[in-house]
C-alpha positions as CSV (number, residue, x, y, z in Angstrom):
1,X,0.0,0.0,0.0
2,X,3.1,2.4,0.8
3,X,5.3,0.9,-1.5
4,X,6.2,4.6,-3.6
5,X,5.7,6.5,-0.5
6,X,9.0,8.5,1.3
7,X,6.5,9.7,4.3
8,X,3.1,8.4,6.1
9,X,1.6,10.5,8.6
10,X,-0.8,9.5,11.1
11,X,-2.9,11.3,13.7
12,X,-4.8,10.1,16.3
13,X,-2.3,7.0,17.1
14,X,-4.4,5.9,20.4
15,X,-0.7,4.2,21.2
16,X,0.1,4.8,25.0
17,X,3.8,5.9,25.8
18,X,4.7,2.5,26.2
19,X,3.7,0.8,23.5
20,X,5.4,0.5,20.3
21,X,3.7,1.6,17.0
22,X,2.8,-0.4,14.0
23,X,5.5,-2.3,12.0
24,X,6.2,-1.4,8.6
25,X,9.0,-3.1,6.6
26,X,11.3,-0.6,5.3
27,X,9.9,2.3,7.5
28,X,10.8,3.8,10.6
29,X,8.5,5.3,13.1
30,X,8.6,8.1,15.3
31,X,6.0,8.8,17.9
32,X,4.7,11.3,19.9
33,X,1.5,9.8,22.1
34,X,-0.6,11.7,24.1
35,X,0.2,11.3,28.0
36,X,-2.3,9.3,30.3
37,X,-3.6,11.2,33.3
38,X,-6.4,9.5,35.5
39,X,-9.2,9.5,32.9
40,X,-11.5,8.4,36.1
41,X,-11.9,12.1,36.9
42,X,-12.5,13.2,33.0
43,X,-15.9,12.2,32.6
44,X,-15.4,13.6,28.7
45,X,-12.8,11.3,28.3
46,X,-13.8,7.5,27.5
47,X,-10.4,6.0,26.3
48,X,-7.3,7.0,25.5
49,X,-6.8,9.1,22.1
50,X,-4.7,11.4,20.5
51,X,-1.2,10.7,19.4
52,X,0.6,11.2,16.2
53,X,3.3,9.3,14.2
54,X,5.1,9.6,11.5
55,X,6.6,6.4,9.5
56,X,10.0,7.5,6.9
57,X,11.4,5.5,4.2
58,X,14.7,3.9,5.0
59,X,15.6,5.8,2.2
60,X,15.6,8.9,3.9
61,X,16.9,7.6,7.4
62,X,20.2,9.5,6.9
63,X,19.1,12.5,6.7
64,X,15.7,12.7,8.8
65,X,15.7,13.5,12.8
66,X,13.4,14.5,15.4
67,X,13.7,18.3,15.8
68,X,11.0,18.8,18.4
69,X,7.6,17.5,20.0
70,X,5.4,18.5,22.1
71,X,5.3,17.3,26.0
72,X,1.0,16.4,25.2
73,X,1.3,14.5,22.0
74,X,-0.3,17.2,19.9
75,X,2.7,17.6,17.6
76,X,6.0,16.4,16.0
77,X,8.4,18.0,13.7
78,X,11.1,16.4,11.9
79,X,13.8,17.9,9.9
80,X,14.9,17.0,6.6
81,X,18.2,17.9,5.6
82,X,20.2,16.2,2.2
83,X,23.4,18.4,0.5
84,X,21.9,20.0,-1.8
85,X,18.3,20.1,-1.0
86,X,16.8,23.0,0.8
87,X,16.3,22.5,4.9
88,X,12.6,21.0,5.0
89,X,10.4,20.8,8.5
90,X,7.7,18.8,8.9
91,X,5.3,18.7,11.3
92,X,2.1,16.6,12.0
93,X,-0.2,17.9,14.5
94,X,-3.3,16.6,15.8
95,X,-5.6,19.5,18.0
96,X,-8.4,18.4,20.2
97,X,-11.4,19.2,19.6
98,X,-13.0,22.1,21.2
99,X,-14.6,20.8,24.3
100,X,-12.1,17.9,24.7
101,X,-10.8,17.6,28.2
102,X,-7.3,17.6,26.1
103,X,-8.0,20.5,24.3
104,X,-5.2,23.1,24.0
105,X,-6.0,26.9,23.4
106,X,-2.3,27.8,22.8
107,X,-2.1,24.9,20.1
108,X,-1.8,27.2,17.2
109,X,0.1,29.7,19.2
110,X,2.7,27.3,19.8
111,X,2.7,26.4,16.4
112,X,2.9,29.7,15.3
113,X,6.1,30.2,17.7
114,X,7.6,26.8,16.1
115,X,6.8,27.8,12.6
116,X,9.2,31.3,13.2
117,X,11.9,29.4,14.8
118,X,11.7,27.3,11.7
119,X,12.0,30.7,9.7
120,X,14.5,31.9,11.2
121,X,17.1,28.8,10.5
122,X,16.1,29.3,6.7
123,X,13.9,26.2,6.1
124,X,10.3,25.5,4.5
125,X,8.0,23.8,6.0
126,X,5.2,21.2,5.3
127,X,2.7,21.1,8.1
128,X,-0.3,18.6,8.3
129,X,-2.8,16.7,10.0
130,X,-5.5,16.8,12.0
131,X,-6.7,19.9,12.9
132,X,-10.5,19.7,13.7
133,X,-10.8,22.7,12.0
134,X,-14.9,23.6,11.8
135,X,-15.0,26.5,9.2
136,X,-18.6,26.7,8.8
137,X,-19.4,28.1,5.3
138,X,-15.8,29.0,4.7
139,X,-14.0,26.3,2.5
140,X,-12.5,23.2,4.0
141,X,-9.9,22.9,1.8
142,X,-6.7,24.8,0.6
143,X,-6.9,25.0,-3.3
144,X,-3.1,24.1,-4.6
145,X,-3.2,27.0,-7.0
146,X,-3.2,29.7,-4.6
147,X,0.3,28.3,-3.8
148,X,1.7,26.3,-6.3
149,X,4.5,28.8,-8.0
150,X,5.8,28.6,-4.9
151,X,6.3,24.7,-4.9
152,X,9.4,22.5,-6.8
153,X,7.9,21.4,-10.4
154,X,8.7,18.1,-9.1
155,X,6.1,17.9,-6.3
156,X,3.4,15.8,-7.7
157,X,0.3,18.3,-7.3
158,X,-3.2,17.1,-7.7
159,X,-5.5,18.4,-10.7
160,X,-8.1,19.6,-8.4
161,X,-8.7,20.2,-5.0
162,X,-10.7,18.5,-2.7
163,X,-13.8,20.0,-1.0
164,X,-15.5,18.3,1.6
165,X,-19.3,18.6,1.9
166,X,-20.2,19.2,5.5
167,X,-23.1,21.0,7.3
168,X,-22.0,22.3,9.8
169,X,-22.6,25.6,11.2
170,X,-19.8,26.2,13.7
171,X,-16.5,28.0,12.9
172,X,-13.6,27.5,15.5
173,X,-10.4,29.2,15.4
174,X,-8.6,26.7,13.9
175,X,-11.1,26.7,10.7
């Protein structure tokens, strides 16, 4: 199923700090699982959730590390680095949703803060995940051609962009 792909992402691993992720052959897996406080006193909270993970070609193992995560499992950035490729960051974050007893309000704060360290050292960056974005009426979706003179020709771009067709009515901050 992954067999042409450098990088899988997951959010919303459900792993607990001491387990150990999925297996896939010719991949290595970094993790970032949410913490486990008494979830007896969160009545919000049935089960353990949350958690991201990213699995990397062997391919790419010499020149991929960990440059940061976050102490609640809502993020993790690696960095990218080959000689002569530009410095890449990429992060997979996974935010609560509103309401959560895990939610986070300085979430995209903190990202924000990690995205200008990032500019700062010179590199791009490719964030994703799960961001339980609501946007209401707004779109759901970013349309590649807003940005795409700004990408390498050799990045595989979609024809079109994908639209989701929700009803809902709320917008949160992060949509």
């Amino acid at each position: 199923m992954f067999d042409e792909s450098d990088v899988v992402a997951l959010t919303e691993t459900h792993l607990f700090p001491d387990e150990t992720p999925l297996h896939m052959p010719s991949f290595q897996c970094l993790h970032n699982p949410r913490l486990v406080f008494d979830m007896s006193s969160v009545k919000a909270a049935v089960k353990h959730s949350g958690g991201v993970a990213v699995f990397v070609n062997d391919s790419w193992s010499d020149c991929v590390s960990l440059w940061k995560q976050s102490t609640d499992g809502t993020r993790l950035w690696l960095q990218f680095q080959r000689s002569g490729v530009a410095l890449l960051f990429l992060a997979v974050v996974y935010a609560p949703p509103k309401g959560s007893p895990y939610a986070n309000e300085g979430l995209f704060d903190n990202i924000d803060a990690e995205v200008g360290m990032i500019q700062d050292l010179g590199g791009s960056i490719l964030l994703t995940g799960d961001f339980n974005a609501r946007t209401s009426a707004a779109d759901d979706y970013v349309d590649y051609r807003y940005f795409a003179e700004y990408m390498p020709d050799t990045l595989p771009l979609g024809k079109t962009s994908r639209r989701f067709c929700l009803s809902d009515i709320t917008r949160t901050k992060g949509g």
